[in-house]
Kinemage of the C-alpha trace (Angstrom):
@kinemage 1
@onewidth
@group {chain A} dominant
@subgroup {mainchain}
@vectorlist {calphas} color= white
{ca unk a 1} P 48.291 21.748 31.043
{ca unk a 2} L 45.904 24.567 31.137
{ca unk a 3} L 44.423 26.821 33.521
{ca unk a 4} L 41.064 28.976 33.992
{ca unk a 5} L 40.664 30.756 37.272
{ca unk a 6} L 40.540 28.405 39.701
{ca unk a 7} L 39.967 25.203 37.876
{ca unk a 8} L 43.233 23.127 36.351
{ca unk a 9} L 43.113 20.609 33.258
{ca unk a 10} L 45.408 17.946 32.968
{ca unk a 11} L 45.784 15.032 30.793
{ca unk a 12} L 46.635 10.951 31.990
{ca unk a 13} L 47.274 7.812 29.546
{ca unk a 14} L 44.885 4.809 29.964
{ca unk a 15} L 45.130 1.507 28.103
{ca unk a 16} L 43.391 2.635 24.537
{ca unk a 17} L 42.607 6.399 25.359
{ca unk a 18} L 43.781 9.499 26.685
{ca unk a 19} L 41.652 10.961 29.486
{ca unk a 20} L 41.437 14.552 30.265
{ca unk a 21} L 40.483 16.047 33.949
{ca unk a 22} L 40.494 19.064 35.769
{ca unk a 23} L 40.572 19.817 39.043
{ca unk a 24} L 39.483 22.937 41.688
{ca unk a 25} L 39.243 23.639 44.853
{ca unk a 26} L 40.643 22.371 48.075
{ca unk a 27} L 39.936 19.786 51.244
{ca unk a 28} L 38.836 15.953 50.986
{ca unk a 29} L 38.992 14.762 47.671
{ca unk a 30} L 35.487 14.323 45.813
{ca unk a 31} L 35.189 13.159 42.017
{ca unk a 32} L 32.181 13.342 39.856
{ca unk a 33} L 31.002 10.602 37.408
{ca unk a 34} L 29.012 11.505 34.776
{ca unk a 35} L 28.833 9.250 31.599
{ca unk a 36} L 28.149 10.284 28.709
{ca unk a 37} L 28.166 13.949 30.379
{ca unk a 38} L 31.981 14.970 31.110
{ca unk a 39} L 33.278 17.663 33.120
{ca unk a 40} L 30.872 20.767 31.586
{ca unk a 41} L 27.900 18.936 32.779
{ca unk a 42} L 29.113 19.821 36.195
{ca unk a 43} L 29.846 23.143 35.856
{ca unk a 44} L 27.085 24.710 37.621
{ca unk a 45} L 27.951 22.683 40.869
{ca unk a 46} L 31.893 22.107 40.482
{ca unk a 47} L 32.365 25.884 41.955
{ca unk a 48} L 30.343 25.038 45.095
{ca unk a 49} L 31.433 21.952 45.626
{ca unk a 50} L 35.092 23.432 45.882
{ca unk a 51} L 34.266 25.874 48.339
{ca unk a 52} L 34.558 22.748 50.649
{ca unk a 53} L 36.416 19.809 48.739
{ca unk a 54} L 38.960 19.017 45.919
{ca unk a 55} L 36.585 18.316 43.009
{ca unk a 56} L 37.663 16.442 40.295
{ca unk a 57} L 35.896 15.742 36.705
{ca unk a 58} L 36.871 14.251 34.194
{ca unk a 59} L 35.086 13.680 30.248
{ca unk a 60} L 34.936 9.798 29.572
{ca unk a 61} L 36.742 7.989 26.887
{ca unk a 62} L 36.105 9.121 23.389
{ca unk a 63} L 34.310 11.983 24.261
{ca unk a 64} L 35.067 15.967 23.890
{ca unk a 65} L 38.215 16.288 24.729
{ca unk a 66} L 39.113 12.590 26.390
{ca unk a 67} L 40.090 10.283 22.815
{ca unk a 68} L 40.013 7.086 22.025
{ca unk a 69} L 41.978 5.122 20.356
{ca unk a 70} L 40.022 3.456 18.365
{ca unk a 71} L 36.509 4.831 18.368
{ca unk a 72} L 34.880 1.884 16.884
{ca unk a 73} L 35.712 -0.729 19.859
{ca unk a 74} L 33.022 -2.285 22.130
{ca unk a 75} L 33.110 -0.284 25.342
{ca unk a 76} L 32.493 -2.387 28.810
{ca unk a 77} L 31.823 -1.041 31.949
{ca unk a 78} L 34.630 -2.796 33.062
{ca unk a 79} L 36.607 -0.612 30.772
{ca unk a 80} L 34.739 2.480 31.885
{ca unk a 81} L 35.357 1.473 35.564
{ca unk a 82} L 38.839 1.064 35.000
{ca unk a 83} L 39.695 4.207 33.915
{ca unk a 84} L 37.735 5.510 36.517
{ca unk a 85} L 40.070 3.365 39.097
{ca unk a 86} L 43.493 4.724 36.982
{ca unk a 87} L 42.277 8.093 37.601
{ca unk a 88} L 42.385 7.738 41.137
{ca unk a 89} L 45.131 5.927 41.181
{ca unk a 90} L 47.055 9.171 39.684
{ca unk a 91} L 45.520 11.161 42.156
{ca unk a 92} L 47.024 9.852 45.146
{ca unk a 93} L 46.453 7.069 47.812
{ca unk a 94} L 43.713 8.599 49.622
{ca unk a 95} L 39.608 7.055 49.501
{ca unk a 96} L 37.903 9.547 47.383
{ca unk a 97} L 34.441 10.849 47.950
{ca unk a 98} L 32.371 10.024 44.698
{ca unk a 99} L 28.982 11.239 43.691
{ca unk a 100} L 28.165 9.189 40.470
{ca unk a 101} L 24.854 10.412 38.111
{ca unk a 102} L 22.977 8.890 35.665
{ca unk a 103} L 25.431 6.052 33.585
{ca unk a 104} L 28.054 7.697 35.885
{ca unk a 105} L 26.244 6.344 38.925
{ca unk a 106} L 26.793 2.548 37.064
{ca unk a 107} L 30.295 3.341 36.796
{ca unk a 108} L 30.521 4.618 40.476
{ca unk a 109} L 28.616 1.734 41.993
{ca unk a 110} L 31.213 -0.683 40.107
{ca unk a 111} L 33.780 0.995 41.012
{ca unk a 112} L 32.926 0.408 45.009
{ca unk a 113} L 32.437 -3.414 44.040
{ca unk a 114} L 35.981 -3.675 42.517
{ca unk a 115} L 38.558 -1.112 44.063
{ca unk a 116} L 36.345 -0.505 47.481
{ca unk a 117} L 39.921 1.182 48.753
{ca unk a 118} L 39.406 3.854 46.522
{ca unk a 119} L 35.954 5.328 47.705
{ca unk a 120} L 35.164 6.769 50.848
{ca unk a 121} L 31.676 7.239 50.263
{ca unk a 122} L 29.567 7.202 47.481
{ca unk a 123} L 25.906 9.036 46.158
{ca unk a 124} L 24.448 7.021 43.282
{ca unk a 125} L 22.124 9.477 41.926
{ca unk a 126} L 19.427 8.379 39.415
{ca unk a 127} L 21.440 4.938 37.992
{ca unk a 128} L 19.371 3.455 35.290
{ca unk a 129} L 19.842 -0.197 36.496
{ca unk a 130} L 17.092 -2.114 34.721
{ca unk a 131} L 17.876 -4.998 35.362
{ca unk a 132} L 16.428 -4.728 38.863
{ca unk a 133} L 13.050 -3.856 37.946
{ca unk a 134} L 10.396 -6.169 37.226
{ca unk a 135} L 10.055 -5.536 33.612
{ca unk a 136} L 13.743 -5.779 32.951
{ca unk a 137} L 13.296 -8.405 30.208
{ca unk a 138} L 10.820 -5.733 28.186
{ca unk a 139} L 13.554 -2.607 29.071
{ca unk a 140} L 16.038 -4.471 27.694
{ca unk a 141} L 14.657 -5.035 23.876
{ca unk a 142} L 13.100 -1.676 24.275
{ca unk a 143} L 17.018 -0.390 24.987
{ca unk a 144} L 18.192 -2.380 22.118
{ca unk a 145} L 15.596 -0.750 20.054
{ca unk a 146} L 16.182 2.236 20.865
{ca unk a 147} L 19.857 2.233 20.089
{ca unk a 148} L 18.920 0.520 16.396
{ca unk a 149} L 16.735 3.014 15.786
{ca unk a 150} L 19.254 5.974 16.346
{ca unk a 151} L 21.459 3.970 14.081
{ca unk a 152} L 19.233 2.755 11.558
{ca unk a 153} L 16.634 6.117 11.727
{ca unk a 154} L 18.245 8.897 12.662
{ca unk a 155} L 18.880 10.824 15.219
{ca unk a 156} L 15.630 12.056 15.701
{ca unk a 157} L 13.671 9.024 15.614
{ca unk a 158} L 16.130 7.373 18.492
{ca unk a 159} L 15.867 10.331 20.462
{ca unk a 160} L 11.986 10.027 20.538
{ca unk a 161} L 12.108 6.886 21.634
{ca unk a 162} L 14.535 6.940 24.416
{ca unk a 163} L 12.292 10.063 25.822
{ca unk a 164} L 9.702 8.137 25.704
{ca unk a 165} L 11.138 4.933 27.455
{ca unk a 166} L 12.734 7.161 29.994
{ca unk a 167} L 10.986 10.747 30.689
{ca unk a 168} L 14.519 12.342 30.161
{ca unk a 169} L 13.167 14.790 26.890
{ca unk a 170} L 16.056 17.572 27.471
{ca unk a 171} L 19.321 16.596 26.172
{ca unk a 172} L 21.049 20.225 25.945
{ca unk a 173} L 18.787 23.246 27.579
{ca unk a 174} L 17.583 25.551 24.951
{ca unk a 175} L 18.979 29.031 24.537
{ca unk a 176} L 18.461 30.853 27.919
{ca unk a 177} L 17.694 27.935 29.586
{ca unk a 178} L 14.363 26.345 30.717
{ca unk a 179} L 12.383 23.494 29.348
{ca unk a 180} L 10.077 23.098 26.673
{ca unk a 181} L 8.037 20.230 25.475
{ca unk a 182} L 10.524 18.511 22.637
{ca unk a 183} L 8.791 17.286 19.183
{ca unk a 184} L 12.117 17.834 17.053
{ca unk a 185} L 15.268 16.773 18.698
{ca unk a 186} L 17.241 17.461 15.553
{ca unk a 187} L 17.198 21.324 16.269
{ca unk a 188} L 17.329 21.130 19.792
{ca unk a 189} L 20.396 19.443 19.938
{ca unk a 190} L 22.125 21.678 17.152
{ca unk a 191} L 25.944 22.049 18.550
{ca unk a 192} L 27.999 19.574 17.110
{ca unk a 193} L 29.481 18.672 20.406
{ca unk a 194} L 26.338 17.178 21.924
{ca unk a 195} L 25.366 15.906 18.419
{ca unk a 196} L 28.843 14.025 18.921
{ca unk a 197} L 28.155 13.133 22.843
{ca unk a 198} L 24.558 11.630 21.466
{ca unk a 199} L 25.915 9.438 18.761
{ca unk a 200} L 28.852 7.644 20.781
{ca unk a 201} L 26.389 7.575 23.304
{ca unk a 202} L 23.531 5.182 21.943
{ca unk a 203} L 26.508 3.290 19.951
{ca unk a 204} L 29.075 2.250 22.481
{ca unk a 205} L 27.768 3.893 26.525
{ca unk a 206} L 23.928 3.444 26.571
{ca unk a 207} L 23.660 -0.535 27.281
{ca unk a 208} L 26.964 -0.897 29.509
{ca unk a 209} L 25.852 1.511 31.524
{ca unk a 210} L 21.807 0.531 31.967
{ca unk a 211} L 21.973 -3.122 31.668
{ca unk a 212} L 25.045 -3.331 34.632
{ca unk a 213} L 23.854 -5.551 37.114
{ca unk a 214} L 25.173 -4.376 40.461
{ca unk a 215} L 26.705 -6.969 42.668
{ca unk a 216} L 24.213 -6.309 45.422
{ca unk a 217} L 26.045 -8.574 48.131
{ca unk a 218} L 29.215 -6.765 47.555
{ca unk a 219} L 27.820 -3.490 48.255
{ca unk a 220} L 25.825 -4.902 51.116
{ca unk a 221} L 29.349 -5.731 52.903
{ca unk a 222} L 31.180 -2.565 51.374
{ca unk a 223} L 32.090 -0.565 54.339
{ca unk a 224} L 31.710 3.003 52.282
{ca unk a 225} L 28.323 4.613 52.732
{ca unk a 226} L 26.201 4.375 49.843
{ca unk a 227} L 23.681 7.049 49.699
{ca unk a 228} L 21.094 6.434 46.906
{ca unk a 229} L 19.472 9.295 45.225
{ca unk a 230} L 16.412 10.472 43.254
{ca unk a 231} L 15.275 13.604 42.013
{ca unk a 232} L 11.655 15.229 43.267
{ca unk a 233} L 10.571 15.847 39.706
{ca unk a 234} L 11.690 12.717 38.029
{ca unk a 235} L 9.214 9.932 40.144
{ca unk a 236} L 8.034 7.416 37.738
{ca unk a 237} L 10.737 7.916 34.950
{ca unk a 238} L 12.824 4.812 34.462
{ca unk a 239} L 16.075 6.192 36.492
{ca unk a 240} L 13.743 7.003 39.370
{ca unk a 241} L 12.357 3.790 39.350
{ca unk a 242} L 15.370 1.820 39.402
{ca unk a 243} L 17.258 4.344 42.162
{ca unk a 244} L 14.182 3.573 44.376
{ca unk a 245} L 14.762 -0.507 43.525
{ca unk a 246} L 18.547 -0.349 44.240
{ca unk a 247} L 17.627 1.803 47.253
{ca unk a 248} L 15.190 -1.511 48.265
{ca unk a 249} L 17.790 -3.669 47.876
{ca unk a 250} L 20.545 -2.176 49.677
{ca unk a 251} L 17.932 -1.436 52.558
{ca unk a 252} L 18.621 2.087 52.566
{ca unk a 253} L 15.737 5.128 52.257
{ca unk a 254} L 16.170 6.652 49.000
{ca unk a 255} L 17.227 10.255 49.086
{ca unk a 256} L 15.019 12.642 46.634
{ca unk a 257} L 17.403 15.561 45.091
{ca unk a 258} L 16.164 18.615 43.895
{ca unk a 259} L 14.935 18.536 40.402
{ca unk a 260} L 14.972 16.097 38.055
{ca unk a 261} L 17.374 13.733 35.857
{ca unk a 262} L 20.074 16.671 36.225
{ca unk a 263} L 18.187 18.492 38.713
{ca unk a 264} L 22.617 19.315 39.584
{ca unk a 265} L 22.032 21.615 36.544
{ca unk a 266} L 18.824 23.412 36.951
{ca unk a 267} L 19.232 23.558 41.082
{ca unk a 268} L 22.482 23.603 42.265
{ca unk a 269} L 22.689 25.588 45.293
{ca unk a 270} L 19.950 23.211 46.696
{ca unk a 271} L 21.436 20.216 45.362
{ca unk a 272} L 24.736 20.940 46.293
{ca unk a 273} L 23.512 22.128 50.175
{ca unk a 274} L 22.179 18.340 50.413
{ca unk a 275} L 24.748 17.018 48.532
{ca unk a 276} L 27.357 17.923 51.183
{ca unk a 277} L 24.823 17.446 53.527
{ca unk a 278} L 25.413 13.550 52.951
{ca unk a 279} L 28.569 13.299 52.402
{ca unk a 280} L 29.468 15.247 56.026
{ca unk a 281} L 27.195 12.893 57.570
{ca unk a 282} L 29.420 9.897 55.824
{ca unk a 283} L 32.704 11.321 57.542
């Protein structure tokens, strides 16, 4: 176990893997799904968030410093839920709070189906659930291709293609930060970290995670808030798109975030004022 400042890393055991988290801060306890990002993709917001709450992130299975055993295996999102539901098992009795992005949001949103106990309210921010769009049936071979073509083509080549399917072009901010139109994602993704992220990623995370299909009547009759979320500069990308769907089907307005896909990481005093903004109004 290791500390830094105010934030505490710890390590738990899960069927096949070994999951590391950390925690900070102090009041009603509120984890953070992220998937593929783990716990540095929240680092911009974790320090605000624990002004006011006990934050916990964690990095999924077989990624940085969370292992798997075997790093070859199919990965489910029953799997991924799981060790989301272990986690807070460890962590005590009590309903967490859980804001859930991106394949995190998936994760999150299954979670509430399966172990409703465990969450006291939930944001699903920007879950690419594609199978409740219209095209779904196009999404998913486009998906499939996508992840055959990082395989079969390269990096690069997958990369392109998954932009282009879902608006999301930054997959780590350039040096100083900011954005930039993206032509070569081979040296804009040059740590080997995210090079590592990327490739488990569009093997094993990518299709669990986008083709879930949520069990709509369960969260219907789930007596935890579900606040659905967008960002205000991601309308029209495919994340937006399906937010704004689950958001139909639940009945629920959809609530626009600042920024975009991660807008968490580019805004996140704003994001993190509405962010506990919902949540407070959930108590």
């Amino acid at each position: 176990m290791a500390t830094t400042a105010a934030t505490t890393e710890h390590v738990i055991e899960v069927p096949g893997a070994r999951l590391c988290y950390e925690t900070s801060g102090a009041g009603p306890l509120l984890l953070l799904i992220g998937a593929p990002m783990g716990s540095r993709g929240f680092a911009t917001i974790t320090p605000l968030l624990a002004e006011h709450f006990s934050v916990v992130t964690y990095d999924p299975r077989g990624f940085l410093r969370s292992t798997a055993e075997d790093p070859d295996a199919e990965v489910t999102l029953d799997l991924l839920t799981d060790d989301v539901h272990r986690l807070l098992t460890a962590l005590g009795d009590a309903p967490a709070y859980v804001f859930g992005s991106s394949g995190g949001a998936s994760i999150a949103l299954d979670l509430l189906t399966r172990h409703p106990g465990q969450v006291r309210a939930l944001v699903a921010h920007e879950a690419p659930l594609v199978e409740l769009l219209p095209d779904a049936a196009e999404l998913r071979a486009a998906l499939r291709d996508v992840c055959e073509t990082y395989t079969g083509q390269g990096r690069n080549e997958g990369l392109k293609k998954y932009a282009a399917l879902t608006g999301v072009e930054r997959f780590s901010r350039p040096p100083g930060g900011g954005r930039h139109e993206v032509t070569d994602f081979e040296s804009f993704t040059p740590p080997a970290d995210v090079r590592a992220i990327l490739d488990r990623f569009f093997a094993h995370v990518l299709r669990p995670t986008a083709l879930y299909r949520p069990d709509l009547s369960a969260l219907r009759a789930a007596s935890a808030r579900i606040v659905v979320g967008g960002g205000t500069e991601s309308k029209g990308q495919l994340s937006h798109r399906s937010a704004t769907a689950l958001a139909g089907e639940l009945g629920t307005g959809l609530v626009d975030f600042p920024g975009d896909h991660t807008g968490f990481q580019g805004e996140p005093e704003p994001f993190v004022r509405l962010l506990r903004q919902v949540l407070t109004e959930t108590a």
